[in-house]
N, C-alpha and C positions, 0 to 999 in steps of 0.2 A: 360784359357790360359792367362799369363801373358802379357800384351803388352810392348813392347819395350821402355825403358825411356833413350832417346840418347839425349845430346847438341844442342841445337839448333844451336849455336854459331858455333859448330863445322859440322853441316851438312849445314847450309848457306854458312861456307867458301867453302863446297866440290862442292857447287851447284846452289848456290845462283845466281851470276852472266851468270854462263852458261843457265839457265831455262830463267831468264829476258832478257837473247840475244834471245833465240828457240820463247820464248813469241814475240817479237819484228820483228823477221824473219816470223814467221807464220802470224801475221796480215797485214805485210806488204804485203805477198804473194798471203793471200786469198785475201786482195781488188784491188790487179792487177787482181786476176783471175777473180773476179767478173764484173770490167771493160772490160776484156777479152771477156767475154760472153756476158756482152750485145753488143758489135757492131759485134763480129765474128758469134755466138750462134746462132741455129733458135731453136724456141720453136716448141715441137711437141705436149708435152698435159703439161697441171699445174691443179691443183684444183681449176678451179672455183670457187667452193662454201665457198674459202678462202675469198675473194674479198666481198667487199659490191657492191649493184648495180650501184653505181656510179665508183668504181673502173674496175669494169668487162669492161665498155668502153675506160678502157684507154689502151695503147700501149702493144704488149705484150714484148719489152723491158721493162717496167714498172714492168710488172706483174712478169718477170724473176728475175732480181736484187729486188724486192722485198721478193720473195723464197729465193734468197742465201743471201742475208744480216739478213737473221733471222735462218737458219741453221748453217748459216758460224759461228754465234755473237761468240766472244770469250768467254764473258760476259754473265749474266742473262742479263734480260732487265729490265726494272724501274719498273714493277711490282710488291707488294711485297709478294702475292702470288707464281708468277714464282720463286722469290728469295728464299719462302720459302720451297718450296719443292725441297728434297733432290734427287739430279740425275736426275732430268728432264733433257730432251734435247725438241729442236724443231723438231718435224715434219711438210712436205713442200713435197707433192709428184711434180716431174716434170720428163717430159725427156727432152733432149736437145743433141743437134746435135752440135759438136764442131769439128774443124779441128784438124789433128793430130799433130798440131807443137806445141798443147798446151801440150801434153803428159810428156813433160821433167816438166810444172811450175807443174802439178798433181803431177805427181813419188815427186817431193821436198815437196810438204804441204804433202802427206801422210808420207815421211817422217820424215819432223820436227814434225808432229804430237805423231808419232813412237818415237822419241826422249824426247818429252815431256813426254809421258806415261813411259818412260823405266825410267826417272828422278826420280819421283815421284814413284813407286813402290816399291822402298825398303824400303821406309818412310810412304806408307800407310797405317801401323796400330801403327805407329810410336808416342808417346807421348812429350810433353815438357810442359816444367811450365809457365805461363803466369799468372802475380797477384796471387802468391800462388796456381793455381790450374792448372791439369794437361788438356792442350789441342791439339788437333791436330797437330804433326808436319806439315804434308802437308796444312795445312789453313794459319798456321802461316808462312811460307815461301810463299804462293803466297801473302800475306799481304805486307812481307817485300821484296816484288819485285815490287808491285804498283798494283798487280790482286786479291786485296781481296773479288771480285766478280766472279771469273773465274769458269766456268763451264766444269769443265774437261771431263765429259762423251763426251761434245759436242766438245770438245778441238782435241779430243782421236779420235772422228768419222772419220773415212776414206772420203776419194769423193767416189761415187760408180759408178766407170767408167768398161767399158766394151769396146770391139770394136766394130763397127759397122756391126753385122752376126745376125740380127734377122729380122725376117717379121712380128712377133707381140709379142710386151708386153702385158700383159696381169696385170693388178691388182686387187685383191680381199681381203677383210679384213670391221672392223667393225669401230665402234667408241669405244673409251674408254677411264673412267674418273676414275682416279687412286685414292685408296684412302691410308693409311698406319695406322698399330698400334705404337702409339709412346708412351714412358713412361711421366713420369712427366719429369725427368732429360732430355728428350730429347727433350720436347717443350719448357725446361725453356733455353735450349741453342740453341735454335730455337729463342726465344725473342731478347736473349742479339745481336744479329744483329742487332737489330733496338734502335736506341738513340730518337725516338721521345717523347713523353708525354703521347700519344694513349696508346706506347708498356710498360711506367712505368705504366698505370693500369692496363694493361694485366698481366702484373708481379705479381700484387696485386689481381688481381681476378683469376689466375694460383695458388696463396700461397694457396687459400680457397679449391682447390680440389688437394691437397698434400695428401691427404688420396688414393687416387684410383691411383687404378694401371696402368690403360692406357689410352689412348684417342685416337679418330679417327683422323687423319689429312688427310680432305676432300678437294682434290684438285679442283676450280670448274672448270677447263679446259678440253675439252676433245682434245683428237688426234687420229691418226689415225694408227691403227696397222696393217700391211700391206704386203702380203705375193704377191710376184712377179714370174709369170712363161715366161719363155724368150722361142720364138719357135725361132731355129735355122733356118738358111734360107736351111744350107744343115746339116745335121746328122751326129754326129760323132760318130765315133769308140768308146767304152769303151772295155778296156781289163780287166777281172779280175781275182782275186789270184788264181781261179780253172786252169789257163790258156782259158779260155773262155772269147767269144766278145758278144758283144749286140750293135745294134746300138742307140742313143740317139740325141732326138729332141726336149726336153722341159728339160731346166736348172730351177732350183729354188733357190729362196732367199727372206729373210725378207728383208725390205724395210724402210730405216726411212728418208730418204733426196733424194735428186735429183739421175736421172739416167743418167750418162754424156757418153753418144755415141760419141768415135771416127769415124770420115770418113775418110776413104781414097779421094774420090771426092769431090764436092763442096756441103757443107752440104742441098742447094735447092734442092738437087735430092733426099735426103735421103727419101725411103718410109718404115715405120712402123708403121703397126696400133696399134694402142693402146687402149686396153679394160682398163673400170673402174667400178668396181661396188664394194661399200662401205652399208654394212647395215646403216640405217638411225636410228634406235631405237637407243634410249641411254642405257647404262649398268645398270644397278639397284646401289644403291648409295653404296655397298657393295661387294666387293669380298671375304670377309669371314661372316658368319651366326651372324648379331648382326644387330638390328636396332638403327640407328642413330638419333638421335635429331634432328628437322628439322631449328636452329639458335645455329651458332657457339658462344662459352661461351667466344672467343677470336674474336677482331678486329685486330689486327694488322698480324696475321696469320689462317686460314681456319682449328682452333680446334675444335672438337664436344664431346659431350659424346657419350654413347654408351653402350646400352644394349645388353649381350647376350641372344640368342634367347634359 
């Protein structure tokens, strides 16, 4: 399928300005919200085993605004592993108990969020020329709006609010360390990110295996994938297409950021338990049948060879 070769010029006049106002409205919003929570917010569970030991004693306003300042980031963060892997977002399990008058600044970020992602969509597989060769329309407009780091999956991510009608969360899920098959063309454009000296001999020792067709890109991070079942405090109705009822008392959903409980009352009363149990084994360094090299052939990004099995 051919990809679309449209003007840059002429999709920056269309959109340019309006995305770097949504960009500038959205971060503004999240870190009032984030302020919002810590003094209004009571914390009901976070992941401890996020925290070093010395951190586990501090506040748990601390431990809250540290959860949503690294879900919320607009941004990768200085990492240049995090930088280098494409579509990560942060995972941050928490819930939190928040009063309903926050309800309207929520409904606005998930909407500028909605606004961002509807932006950028038509331009997703979108092509333009940069130095004679064809690159990403959408890379190159968050460049020329000041967010050449911006991580849209994370951008995109909703708040995952609910009302306050549950007696227990429940969370269940594993760890897991993502890895990717990428081509040569794809980790050589994985380099050109980085202007350091490191990444011009990576470039040089990348030339030497221009012959093979793929390589592993072994993220060393793990997170947490996370499947959520909500028991209702009262059961509701389900009607379905037969004309038939069922009652229903366990909701479900995947899980990648905080769980923000509206109250009607004053969030110190809120009682909901909260289960967590996370497998502790690490994934095998593979989610397809090849064993990996155990020292990446790149320093500047997390490359490996790779044998099939």
């Amino acid at each position: 399928m051919t990809k679309q070769k449209i003007s840059f010029e002429q999709r920056y006049d269309e959109i340019g300005q309006t995305l770097k106002s949504y960009f500038a409205t959205l971060d503004l919003a999240q870190k009032t919200f984030v302020n919002y929570c810590k003094f209004n917010g009571r914390l009901l569970f976070i992941e401890e085993q996020r925290f070093n030991e010395k951190e586990q004693e501090f506040s748990e306003q601390y431990k809250m605004v540290t959860a949503l300042q690294k879900v919320l980031a607009l941004e990768y963060n200085d990492a240049p592993s995090s930088f280098s892997l494409p579509g990560s977002t942060e995972t941050f399990h928490a819930v939190i108990a928040l009063p309903t008058e926050c309800e309207e600044t929520i409904i606005d970020i998930n909407e500028t969020k909605h606004l961002i992602g509807g932006l950028l969509a038509s331009t997703v597989d979108a092509r333009t020329k940069v130095d004679g060769n064809w690159a990403p329309m959408n890379k190159e407009l968050l460049r020329a709006i000041g967010r050449p780091r911006a991580n849209i999956k994370q951008v995109k991510r909703r708040l995952n609010v609910h009302k306050e009608q549950y007696s227990r969360i429940s969370y269940s899920g594993t760890w897991q360390r993502p890895n990717y098959r990428k081509t040569y063309e794809d980790v050589k454009a994985l380099l050109s990110q980085f202007t350091s000296e490191q990444a011009k001999y990576d470039r040089e020792t990348l030339e030497k295996y221009k012959h093979l067709k793929s390589f592993a890109l072994y993220y060393d991070k793990h997170y947490s994938s996370m499947d959520g079942n909500f028991k209702l405090k009262e059961p509701v109705i389900i009607k379905h297409k037969d004309g038939s009822e069922s009652e229903k008392s366990i909701l479900t959903q995947k899980i990648s950021s905080p769980i923000y409980l509206l109250c009607e009352g004053d969030v110190k009363d809120v009682d909901v338990e909260v289960r967590y149990k996370i497998k502790e084994n690490k994934n095998t360094r593979s989610s397809f049948k090849v064993v990996i090299e155990e020292k990446p052939i790149l320093k500047s990004v997390p490359v490996y060879l790779y044998h099939e099995q």
